[in-house]
C-alpha positions as CSV (number, residue, x, y, z in Angstrom):
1,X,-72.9,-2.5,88.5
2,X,-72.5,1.6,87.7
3,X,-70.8,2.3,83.9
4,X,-67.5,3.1,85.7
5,X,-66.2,-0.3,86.7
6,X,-67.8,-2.0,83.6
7,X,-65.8,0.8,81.6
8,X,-62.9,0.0,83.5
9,X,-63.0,-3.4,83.3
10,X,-63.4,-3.1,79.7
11,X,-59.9,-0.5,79.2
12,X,-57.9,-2.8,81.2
13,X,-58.5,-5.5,78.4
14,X,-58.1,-3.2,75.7
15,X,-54.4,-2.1,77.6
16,X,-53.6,-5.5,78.3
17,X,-54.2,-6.6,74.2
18,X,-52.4,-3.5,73.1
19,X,-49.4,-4.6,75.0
20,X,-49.2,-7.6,72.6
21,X,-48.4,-10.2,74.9
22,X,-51.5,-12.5,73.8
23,X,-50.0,-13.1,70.7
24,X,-47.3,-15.4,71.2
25,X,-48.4,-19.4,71.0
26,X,-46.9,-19.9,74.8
27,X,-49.3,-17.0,76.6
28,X,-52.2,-18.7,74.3
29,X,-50.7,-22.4,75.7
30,X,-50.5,-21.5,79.2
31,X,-53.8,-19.6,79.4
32,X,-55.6,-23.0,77.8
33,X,-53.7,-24.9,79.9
34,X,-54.7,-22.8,83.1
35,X,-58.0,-23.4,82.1
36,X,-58.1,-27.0,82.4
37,X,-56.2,-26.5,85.6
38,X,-58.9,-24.4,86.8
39,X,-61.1,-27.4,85.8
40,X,-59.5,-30.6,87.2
41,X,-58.8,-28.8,90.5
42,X,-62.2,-26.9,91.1
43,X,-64.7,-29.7,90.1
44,X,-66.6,-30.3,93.2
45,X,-67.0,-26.8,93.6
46,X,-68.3,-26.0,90.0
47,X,-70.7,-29.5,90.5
48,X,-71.5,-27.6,93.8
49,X,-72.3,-24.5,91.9
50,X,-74.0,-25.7,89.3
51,X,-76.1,-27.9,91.9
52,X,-77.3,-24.7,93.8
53,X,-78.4,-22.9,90.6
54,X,-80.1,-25.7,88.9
55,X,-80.2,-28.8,91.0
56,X,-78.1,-30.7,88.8
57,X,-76.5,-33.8,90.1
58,X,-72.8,-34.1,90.2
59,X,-72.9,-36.8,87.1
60,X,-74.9,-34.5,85.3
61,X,-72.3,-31.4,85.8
62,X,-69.6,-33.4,84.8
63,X,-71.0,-34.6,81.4
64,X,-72.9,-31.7,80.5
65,X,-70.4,-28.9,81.6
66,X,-67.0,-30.0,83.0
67,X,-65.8,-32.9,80.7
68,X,-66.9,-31.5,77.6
69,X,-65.2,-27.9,78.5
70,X,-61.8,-29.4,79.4
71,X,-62.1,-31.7,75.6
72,X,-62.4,-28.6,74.5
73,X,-59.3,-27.1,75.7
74,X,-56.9,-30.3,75.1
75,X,-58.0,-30.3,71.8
76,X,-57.4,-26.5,71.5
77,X,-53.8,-27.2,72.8
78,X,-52.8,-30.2,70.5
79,X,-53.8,-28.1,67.7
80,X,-53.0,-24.6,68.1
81,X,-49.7,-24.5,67.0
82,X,-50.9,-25.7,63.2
83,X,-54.0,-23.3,63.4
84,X,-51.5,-20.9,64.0
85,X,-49.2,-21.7,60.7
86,X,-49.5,-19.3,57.4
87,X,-51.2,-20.6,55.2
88,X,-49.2,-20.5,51.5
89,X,-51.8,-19.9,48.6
90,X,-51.1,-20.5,45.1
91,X,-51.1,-17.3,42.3
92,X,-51.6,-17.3,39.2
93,X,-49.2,-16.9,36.3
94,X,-49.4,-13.4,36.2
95,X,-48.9,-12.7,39.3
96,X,-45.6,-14.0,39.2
97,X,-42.6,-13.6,40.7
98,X,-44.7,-13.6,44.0
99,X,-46.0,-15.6,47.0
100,X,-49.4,-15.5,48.6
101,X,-50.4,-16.2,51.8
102,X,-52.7,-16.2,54.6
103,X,-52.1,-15.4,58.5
104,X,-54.4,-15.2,61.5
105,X,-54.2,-12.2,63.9
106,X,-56.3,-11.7,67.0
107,X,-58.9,-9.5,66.7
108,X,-58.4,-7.6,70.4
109,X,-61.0,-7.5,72.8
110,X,-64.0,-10.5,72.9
111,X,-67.1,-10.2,74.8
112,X,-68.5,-13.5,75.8
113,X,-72.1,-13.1,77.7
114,X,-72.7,-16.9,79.1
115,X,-76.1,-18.3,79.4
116,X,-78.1,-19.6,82.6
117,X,-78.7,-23.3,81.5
118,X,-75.2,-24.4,80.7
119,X,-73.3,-21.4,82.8
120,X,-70.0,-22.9,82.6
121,X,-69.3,-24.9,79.4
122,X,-71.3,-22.1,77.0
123,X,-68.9,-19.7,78.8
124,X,-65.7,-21.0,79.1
125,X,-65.8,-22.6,75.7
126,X,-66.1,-19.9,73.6
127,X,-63.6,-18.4,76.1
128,X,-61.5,-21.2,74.7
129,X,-61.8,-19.7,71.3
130,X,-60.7,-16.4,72.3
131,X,-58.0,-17.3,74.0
132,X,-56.2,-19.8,71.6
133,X,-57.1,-17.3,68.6
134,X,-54.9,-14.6,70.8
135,X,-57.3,-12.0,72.1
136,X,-58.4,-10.7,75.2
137,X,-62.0,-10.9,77.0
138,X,-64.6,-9.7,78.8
139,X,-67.0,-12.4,80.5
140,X,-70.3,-11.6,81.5
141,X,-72.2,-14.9,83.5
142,X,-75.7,-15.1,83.5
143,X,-77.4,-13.3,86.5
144,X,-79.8,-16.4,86.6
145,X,-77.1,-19.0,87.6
146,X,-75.7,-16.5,90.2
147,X,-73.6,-19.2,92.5
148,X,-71.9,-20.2,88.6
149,X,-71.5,-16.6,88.1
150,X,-69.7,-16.1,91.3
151,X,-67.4,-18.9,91.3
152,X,-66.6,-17.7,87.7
153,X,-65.7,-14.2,89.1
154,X,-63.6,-15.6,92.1
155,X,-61.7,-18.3,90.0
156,X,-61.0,-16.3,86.8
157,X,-58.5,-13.6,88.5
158,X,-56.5,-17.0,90.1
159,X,-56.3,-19.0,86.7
160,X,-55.8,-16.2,84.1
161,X,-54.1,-13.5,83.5
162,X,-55.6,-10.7,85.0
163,X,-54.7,-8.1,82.1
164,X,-56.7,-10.5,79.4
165,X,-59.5,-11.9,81.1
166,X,-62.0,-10.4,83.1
167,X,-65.4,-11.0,84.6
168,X,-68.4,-8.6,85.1
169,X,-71.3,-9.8,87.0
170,X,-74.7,-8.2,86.1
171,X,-78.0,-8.2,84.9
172,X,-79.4,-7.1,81.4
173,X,-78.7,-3.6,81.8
174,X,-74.8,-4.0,82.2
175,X,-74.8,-6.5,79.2
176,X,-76.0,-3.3,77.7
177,X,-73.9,-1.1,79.1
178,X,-70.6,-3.7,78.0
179,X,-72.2,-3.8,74.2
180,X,-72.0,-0.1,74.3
181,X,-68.7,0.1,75.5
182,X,-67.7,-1.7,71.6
183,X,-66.0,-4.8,71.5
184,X,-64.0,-6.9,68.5
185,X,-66.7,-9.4,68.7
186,X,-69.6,-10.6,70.4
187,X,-70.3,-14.5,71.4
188,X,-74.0,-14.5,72.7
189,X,-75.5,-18.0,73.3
190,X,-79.2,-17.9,74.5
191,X,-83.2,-17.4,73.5
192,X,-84.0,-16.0,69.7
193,X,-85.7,-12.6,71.0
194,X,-83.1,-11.5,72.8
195,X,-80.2,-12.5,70.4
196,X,-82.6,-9.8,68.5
197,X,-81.4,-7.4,71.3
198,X,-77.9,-7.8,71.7
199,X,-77.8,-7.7,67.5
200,X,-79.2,-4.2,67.8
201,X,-77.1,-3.8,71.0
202,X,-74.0,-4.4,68.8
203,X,-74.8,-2.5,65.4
204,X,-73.9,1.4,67.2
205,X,-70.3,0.4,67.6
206,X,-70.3,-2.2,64.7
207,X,-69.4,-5.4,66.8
208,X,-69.5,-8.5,65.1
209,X,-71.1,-10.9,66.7
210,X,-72.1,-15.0,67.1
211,X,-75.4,-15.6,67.9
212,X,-75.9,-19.4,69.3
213,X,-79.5,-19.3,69.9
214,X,-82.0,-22.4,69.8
215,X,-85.3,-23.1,68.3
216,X,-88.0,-26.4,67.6
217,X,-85.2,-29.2,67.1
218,X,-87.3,-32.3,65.4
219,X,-86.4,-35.6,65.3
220,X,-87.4,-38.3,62.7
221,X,-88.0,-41.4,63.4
222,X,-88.2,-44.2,60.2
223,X,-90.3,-47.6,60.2
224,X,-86.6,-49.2,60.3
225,X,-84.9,-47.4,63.0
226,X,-83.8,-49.4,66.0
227,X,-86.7,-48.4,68.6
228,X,-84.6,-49.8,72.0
229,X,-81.5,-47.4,70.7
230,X,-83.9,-44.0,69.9
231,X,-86.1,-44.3,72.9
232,X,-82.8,-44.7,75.2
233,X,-80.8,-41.7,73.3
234,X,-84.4,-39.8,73.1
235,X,-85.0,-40.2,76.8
236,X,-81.2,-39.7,77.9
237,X,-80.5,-36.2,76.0
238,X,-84.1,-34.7,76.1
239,X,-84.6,-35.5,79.7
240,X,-81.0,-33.7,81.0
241,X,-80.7,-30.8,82.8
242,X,-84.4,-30.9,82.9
243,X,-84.5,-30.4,79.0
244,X,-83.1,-27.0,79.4
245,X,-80.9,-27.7,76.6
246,X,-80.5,-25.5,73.4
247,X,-80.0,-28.3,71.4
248,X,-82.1,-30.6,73.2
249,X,-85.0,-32.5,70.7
250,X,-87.8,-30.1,70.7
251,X,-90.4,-32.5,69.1
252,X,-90.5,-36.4,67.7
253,X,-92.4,-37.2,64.6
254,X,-92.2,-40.9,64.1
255,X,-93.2,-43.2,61.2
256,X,-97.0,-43.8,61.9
257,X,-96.5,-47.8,61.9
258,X,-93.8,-47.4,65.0
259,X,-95.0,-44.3,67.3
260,X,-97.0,-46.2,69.7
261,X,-94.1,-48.7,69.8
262,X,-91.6,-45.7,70.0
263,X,-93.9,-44.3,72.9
264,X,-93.9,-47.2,75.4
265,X,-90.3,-47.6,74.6
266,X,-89.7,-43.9,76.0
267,X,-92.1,-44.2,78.9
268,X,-90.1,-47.4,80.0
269,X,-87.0,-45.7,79.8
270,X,-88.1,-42.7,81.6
271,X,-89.1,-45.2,84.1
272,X,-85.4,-46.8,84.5
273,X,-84.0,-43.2,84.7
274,X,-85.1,-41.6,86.9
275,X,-85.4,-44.6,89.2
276,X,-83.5,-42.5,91.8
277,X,-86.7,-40.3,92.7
278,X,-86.1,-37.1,90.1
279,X,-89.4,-38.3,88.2
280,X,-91.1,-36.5,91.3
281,X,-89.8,-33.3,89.2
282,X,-87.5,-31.8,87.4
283,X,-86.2,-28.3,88.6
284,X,-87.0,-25.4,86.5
285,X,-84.3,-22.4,86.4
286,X,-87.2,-20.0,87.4
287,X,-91.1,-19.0,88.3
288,X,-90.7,-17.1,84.7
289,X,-89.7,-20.3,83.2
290,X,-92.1,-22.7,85.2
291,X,-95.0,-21.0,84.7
292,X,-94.1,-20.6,80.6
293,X,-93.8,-25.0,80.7
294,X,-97.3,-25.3,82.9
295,X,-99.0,-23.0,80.7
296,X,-98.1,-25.4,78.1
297,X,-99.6,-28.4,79.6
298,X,-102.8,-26.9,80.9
299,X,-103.4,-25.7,77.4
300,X,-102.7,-28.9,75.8
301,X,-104.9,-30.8,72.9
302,X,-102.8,-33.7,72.9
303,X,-102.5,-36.8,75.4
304,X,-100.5,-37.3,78.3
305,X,-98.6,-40.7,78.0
306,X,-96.2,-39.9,80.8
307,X,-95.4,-37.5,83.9
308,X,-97.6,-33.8,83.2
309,X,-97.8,-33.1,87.1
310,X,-95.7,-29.6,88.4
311,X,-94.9,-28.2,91.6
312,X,-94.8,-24.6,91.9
313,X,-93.0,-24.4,95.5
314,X,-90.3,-26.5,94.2
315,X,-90.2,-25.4,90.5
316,X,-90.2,-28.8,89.1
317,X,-92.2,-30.5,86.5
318,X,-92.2,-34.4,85.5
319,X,-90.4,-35.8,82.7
320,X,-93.9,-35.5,80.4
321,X,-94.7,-36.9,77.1
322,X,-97.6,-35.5,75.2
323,X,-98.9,-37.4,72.3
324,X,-100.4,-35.6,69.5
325,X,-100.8,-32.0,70.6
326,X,-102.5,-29.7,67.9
327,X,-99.8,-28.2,65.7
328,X,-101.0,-24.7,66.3
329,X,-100.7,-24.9,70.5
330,X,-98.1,-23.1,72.0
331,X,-96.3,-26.1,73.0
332,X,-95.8,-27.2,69.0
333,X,-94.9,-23.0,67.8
334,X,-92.7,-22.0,70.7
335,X,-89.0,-23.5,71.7
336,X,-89.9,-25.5,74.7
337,X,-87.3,-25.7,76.6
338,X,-88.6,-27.9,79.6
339,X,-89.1,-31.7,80.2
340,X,-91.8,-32.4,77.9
341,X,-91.7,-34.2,74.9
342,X,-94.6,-34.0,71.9
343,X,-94.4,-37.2,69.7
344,X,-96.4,-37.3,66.3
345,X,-96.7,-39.5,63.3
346,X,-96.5,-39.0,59.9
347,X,-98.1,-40.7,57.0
348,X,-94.6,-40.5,54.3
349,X,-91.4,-38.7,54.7
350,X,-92.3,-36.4,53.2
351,X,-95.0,-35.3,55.1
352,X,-92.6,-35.3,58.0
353,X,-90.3,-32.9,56.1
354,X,-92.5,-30.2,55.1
355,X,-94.1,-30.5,58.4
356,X,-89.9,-29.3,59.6
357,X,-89.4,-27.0,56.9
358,X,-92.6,-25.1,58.0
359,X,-91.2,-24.0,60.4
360,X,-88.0,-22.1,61.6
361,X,-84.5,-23.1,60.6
362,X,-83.8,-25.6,63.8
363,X,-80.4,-25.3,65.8
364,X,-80.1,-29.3,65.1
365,X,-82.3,-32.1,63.4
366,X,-82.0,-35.3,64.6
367,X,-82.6,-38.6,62.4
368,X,-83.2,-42.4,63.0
369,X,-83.1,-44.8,60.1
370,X,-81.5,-47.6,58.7
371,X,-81.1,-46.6,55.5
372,X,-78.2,-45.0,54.4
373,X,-80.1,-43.1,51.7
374,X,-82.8,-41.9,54.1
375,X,-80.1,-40.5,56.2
376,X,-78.6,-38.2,53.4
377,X,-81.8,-37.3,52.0
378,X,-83.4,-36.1,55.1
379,X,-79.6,-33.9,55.9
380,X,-79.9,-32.4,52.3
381,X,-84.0,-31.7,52.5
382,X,-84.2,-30.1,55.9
383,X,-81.9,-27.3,56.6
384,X,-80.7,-27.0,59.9
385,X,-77.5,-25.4,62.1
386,X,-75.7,-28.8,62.3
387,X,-77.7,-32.6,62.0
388,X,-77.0,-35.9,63.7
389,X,-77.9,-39.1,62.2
390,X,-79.2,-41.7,65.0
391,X,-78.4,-39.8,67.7
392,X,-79.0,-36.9,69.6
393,X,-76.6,-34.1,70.2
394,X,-73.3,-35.6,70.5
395,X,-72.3,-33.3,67.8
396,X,-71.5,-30.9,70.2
397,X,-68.4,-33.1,71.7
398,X,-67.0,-33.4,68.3
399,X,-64.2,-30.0,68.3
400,X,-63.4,-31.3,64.4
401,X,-67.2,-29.5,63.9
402,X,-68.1,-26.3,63.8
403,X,-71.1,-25.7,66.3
404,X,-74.1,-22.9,65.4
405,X,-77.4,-22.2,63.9
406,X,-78.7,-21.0,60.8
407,X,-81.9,-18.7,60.4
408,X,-83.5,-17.6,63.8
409,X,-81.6,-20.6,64.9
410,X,-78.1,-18.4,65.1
411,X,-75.4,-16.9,63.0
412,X,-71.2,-17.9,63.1
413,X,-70.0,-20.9,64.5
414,X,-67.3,-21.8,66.9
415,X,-65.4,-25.2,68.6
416,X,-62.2,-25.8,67.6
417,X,-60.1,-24.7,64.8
418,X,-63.7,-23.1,63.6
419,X,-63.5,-20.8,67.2
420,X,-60.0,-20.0,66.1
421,X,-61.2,-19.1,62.7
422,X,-64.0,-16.7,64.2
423,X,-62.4,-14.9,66.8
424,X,-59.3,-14.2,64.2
425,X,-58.8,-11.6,61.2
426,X,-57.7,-13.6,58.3
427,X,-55.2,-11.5,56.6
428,X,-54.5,-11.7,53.0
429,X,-50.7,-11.5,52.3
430,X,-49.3,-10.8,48.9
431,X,-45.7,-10.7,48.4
432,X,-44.3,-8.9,45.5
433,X,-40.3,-8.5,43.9
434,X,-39.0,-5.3,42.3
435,X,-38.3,-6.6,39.4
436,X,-39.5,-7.2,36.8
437,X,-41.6,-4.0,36.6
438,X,-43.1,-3.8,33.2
439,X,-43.7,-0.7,31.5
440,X,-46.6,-1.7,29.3
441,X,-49.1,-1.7,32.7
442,X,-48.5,1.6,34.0
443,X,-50.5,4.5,31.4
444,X,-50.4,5.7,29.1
445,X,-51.5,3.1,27.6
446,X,-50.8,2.1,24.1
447,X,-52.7,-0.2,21.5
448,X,-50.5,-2.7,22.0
449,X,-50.3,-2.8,25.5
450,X,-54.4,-3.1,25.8
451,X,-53.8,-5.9,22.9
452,X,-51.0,-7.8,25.7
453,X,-53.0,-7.2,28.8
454,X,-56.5,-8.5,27.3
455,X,-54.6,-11.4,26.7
456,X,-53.0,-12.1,29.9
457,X,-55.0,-10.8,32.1
């Protein structure tokens, strides 16, 4: 796409914000509601979509992208009217007679550039954001789901108004060209290095931006943890949509007295999942991609309990667990990003947690214990963009949360009233009388004026 219609594209927003009719709570209701709409009625064709791009199956689509979008947006639409409400802030005594308060404004125009892996929940949701918090937007898909990216460009103009939302299909050099263009904010969700790029991208026009990127998610696994439970949430969440998942467990270190334990646990589960014939492969999103994960198994040190074999014709690799890889390999200092698992052990806590903290600040931590004290001392020890205790994940589906990284991992957050929150301004209000209008405040000042001031000030 040439500057012009990208430019264009980008004016008609700004026209349709200045017009003011995104600020109203019914334009935000009826967009959010057009949005689940667009949802329930065009499921089998974003399955379908989402199935040509990444050979997802139809359960997988609906979990991973369609159910927790439209939670999303009937938990933006219960809410949004409080979100909306001032908020009344107490003064102090000497700013009285008064009243304080705080009110949220949209911000304008949002830019929202989607990622491949999750092309239509990681787009539309911050969408959700922007919309409920009153703006206007500019979606750019990623050019490496294109079917997802169509559909998003045909369905957008029939379920939203045209004058706020607006998609632009393109590769990395009109994501440039739409940063350059200057936007109220920036929602980017994707791969450290080039959340680097679209930072730099953004600082010419000043753009504020959210950065959901990824990194090495651990996951600890205690003596005491129930092994059935882990192995099954392990193998579930890890294993979906071919571990192309941002916040999918990167790594297991488990409690040398239980790994091997742990380990055949997985491998059986594995086993039961992919009993419908996926274990032949999982699909990778690209040759790029494919030949990153392969890389990583020819030049492993560790053991293969599980899977390991590829396919390059077909892009897919097993579900593969690698015991004990050498810390240093790529596989143990890069985000992975595939269907392979490392599992280590560890000696003492500990050990397990400056083996974390060695690393860069995770997008999630994930921890298995019994012990309630465990639990909380692994969340305060190893920092992290959000933590679930004895599971993996699900902290995503919760909207009460806010959702981002820390670190390399990301910066902002968004998901419920926290996307509200991030894609508004948060104006201070202060409300003053006439009178009284003392004359001791205003110069010049006397001795005795200082003296009364010191003291109530």
């Amino acid at each position: 796409m040439s500057a012009e219609p990208v430019t264009a594209a980008v004016e008609r927003m700004r026209r349709g914000f200045a017009s003011g009719r995104t600020r109203g709570l019914e334009w935000r209701l009826e967009q959010l509601r057009n949005l689940v709409r667009l949802l329930d009625e065009q499921e089998d064709e974003v399955a379908a979509a989402l199935a040509e791009d990444l050979g997802r199956s139809k359960q997988e689509a609906w979990f991973g992208d369609i159910a927790s979008t439209r939670g999303e947006a009937v938990y933006a639409i219960k809410h949004l009217r409080g979100w909306m409400k001032k908020q009344r802030q107490p003064l102090s005594v000497i700013q009285y007679p008064g009243s304080a308060w705080i009110q949220y404004e949209p911000l304008g125009v949002v830019l929202i550039i989607g990622p491949w892996n999750y092309p239509v929940v990681l787009t539309l949701g911050p969408l959700i954001a922007a919309l409920a918090a009153g703006n206007c937007a500019v979606i750019k898909p990623s050019e490496l789901a294109p079917a997802t990216s169509a559909l998003l460009a045909e369905l957008v103009p029939k379920y939203f108004d045209t004058d706020a939302v607006a998609v632009v299909e393109g590769g990395a050099d009109v994501t440039q060209e739409l940063l350059a263009q200057g936007f109220d904010h920036a929602i980017f969700t994707g791969g450290t290095e080039v959340g680097k790029k679209i930072m730099a991208a953004a600082a010419p026009t000043l753009t504020p931006v959210t950065l959901e990127l990824g990194g090495k998610s651990p996951v600890i696994v205690t003596a005491d943890a129930d092994l059935d439970v882990v192995a099954r949430r392990l193998s579930w969440v890890k294993f979906m949509n071919s571990g192309q998942t941002c916040i999918a467990p990167d790594y297991v270190l488990a409690d040398h007295r239980i790994r091997d334990r742990l380990v055949d646990k997985i491998v059986e589960r594995i086993g039961e999942f992919e009993r419908d014939g996926s274990a032949d492969g999982r699909r990778i999103v690209n040759e790029r991609q494919f030949d990153r994960l392969a890389g990583y198994l020819e030049k492993t040190r560790g053991t293969v309990a599980v899977g390991g074999r590829s396919t390059r014709s077909s892009l897919s690799i097993e579900p593969t667990v690698v015991i004990d890889p050498d810390p240093k390999e790529p596989l143990m200092q890069e985000e992975i990003f595939g269907p392979i698992l490392p599992i280590l052990s560890y000696e003492s806590l500990d050990d397990a947690i400056t083996f974390v903290n060695g690393r860069s600040k995770p997008l999630a931590a994930y921890f298995f214990s019994g012990s309630a004290a465990v639990q909380q001392h692994l969340v305060d020890e190893i920092p992290s963009g959000g933590a679930v205790i004895n599971h993996i994940a699900m902290h995503y589906l919760v909207p009460q949360l806010p959702f981002g990284g820390v670190g390399a991992s990301g910066m902002g957050a968004y998901h419920g009233r926290w996307g509200f929150e991030a894609l508004s301004h948060r104006k201070a209000v202060l409300k003053k009388t006439f009178r009284p209008d003392l004359r001791l405040i205003y110069p010049p000042y006397t001795d005795f004026a200082m003296k009364i001031m010191r003291k109530v000030f």
